[in-house]
C-alpha positions in Angstrom: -3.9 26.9 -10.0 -6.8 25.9 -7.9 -7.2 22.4 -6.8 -8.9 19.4 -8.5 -12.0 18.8 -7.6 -12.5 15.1 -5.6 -15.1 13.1 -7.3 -16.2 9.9 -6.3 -16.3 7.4 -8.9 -16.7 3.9 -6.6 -20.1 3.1 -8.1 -19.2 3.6 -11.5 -19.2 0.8 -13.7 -15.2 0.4 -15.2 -16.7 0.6 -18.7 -17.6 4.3 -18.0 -14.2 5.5 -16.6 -13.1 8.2 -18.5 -9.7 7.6 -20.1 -9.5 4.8 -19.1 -8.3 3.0 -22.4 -6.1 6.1 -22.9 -4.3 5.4 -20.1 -3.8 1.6 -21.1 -2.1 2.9 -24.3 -0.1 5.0 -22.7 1.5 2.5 -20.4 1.7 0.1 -23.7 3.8 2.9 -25.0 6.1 3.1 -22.3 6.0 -0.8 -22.1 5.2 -1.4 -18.8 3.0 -4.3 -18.2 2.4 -4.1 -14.3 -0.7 -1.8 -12.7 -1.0 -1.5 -9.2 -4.7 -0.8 -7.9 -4.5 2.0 -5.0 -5.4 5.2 -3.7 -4.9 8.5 -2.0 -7.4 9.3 -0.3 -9.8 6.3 -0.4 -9.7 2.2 -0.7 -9.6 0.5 -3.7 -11.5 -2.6 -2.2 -14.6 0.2 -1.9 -15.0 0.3 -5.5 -17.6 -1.5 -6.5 -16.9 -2.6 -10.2 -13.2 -3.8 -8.7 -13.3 -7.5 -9.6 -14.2 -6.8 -13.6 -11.9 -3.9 -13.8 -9.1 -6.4 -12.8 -10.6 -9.0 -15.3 -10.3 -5.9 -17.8 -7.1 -5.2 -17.3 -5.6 -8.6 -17.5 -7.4 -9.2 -20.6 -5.4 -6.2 -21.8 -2.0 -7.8 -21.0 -1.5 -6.3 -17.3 -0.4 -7.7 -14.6 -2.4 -6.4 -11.0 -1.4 -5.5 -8.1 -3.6 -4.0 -5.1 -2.4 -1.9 -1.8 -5.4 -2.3 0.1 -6.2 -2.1 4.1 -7.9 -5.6 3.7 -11.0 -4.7 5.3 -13.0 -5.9 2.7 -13.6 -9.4 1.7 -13.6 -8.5 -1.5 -10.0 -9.1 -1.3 -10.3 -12.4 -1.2 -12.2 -13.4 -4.5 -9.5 -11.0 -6.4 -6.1 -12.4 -4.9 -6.4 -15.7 -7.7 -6.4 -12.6 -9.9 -3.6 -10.7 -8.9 -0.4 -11.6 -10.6 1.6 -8.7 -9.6 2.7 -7.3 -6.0 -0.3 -7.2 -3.2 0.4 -4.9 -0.2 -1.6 -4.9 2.8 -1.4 -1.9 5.4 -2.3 -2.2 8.5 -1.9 -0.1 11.5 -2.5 -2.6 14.9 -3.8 -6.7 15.8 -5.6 -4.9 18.7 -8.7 -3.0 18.2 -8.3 -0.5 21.2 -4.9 0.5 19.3 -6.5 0.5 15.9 -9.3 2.8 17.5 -6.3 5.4 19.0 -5.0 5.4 15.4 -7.6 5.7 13.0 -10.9 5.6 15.3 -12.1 2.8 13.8 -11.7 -0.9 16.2 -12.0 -2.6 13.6 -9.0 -4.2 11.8 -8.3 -6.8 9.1 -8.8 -10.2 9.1 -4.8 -11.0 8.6 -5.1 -14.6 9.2 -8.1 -15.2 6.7 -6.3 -13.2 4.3 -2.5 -14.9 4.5 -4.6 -18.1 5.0 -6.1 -17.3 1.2 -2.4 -15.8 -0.4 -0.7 -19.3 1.3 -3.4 -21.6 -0.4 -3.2 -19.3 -3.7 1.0 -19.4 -3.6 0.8 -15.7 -3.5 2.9 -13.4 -1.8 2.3 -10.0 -0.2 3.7 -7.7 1.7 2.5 -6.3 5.1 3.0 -2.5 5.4 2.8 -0.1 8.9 3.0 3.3 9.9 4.8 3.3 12.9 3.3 5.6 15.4 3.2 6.4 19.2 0.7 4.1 19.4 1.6 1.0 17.8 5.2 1.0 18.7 5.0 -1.2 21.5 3.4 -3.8 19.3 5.4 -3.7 16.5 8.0 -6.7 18.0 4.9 -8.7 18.7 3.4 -8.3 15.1 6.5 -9.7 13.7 7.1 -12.5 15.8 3.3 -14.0 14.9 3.5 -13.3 11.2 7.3 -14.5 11.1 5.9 -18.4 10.4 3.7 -17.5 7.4 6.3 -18.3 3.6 3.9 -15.6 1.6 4.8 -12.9 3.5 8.1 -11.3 1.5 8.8 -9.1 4.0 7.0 -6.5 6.6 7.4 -2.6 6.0 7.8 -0.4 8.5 7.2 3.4 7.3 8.3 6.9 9.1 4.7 9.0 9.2 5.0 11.2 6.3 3.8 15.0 6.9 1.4 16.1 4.2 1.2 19.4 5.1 3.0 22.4 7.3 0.0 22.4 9.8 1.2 21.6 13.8 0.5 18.2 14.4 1.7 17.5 18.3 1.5 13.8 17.6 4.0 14.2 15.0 7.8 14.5 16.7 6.5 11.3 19.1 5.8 9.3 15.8 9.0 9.9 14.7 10.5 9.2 17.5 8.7 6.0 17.8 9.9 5.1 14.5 13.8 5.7 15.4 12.9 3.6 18.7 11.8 0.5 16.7 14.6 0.3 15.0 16.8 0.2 17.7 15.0 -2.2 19.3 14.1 -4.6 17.0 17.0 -7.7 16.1 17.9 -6.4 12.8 20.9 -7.2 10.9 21.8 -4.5 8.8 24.7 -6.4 7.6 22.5 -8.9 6.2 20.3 -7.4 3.5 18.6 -7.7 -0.1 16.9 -4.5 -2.6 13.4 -5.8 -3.0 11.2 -5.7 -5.7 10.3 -2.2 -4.7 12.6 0.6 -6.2 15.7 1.1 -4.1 13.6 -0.6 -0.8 16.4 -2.6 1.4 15.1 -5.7 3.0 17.0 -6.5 5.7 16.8 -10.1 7.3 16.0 -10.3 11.2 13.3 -13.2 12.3 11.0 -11.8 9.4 12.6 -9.4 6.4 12.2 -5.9 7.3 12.0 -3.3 5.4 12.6 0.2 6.7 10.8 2.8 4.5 12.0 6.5 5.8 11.1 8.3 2.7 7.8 8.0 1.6 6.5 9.8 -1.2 9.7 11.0 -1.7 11.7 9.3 -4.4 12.4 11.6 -7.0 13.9 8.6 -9.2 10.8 7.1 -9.4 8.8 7.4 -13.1 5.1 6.5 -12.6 2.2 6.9 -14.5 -0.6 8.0 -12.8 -4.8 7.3 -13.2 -7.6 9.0 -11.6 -10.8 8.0 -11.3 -12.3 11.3 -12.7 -10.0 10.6 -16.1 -6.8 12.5 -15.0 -3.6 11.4 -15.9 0.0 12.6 -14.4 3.5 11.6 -14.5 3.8 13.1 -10.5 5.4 10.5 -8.5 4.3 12.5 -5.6 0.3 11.5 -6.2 -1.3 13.9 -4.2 0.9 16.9 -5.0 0.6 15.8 -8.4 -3.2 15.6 -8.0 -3.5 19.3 -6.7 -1.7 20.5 -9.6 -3.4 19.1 -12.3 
């Protein structure tokens, strides 16, 4: 079966979504309340029609939740909005690291943002891919943040391989990941399931969470929207994207 075609929908108004409402029902009929704005290959902040597509939804009964790279301040007019979990990824606090990672020096404003979650008593959740690069500065991101409450806990994720092509940066990263946990104060004695499905927390000077199978959990049920109108049931979203 040939791949979906990618269409971008980020300037369309929420109104003109196809499916949209279909979709809605659907997750009334399963009776789940919660919707989580993301993507796969994209940022949900980008979408232009974000703020009344939340207003939407919560009219409708949901609660919102975002993962987001927080690079747009767009994030923080929505977070009085968002009732359910908001997830900010990030991959470095220094821009020549964040540049080595994802050639772009530019990184959130982490401070503005928790400063905003703090004064709106929300909480989030800081997630990173640990890499080669960012290893080194892993200890040092946890030791600022560790002071701010609305922080639930910071998640450190193995690089997940998206496809069989040779990537020579991939065996370091892994091996970066194994390193940080050795060498971070974790006590694995000491530790709490989150309010992610089956995700440990465990307490050191800030909760950690250590997330070593991304995309992966089978025992996940989701319900899946597209932009273009698709719907899937594929916990694995971009498998489950290629196939429909």
């Amino acid at each position: 079966m040939p791949k979906a075609k990618l269409v971008s929908n980020l300037s369309t108004p929420y109104k003109e979504l196809k499916n949209l409402d279909i979709f809605l029902d659907r997750l009334k009929e399963a009776e789940t309340d919660t919707i989580y704005l993301s993507s796969v290959i994209t940022e949900p902040l980008l979408y232009k029609d974000i703020s009344n597509l939340c207003d939407y939804l919560v009219s409708k009964g949901f609660k919102v939740g975002i993962r987001t790279n927080g690079l747009s301040d767009a994030l923080l007019t929505l977070i009085p909005k968002l009732e359910a979990e908001i997830s900010i990824s990030i991959n470095s606090l220094i821009p020549s690291v964040n540049e080595q990672i994802c050639g772009n020096k530019v990184a959130p404003d982490i401070k503005k943002i928790l400063d905003t979650l703090s004064k709106n008593n929300k909480k989030c959740r800081i997630s990173l891919v640990v890499n080669k690069y960012n290893k080194n500065e892993i200890p040092y991101i946890c030791k600022s943040l560790q002071h701010y409450k609305c922080i639930s806990y910071i998640q450190l994720r193995k690089r997940y391989k998206y496809n069989k092509t040779e990537d020579a940066t991939y065996d370091d990263d892994i091996k970066a990941f194994e390193d940080i946990k050795s060498r971070l104060d974790i006590n694995f004695n000491d530790s709490q399931k989150s309010n992610f499905h089956e995700s440990i927390v465990y307490n050191a000077d800030i909760p950690i969470s250590l997330w070593e199978d991304v995309f992966k959990k089978e025992s996940l049920t989701a319900l899946n929207y597209f932009s273009d109108g698709k719907i899937t049931t594929h916990n694995l979203l971009i498998p489950g994207y290629e196939n429909k």
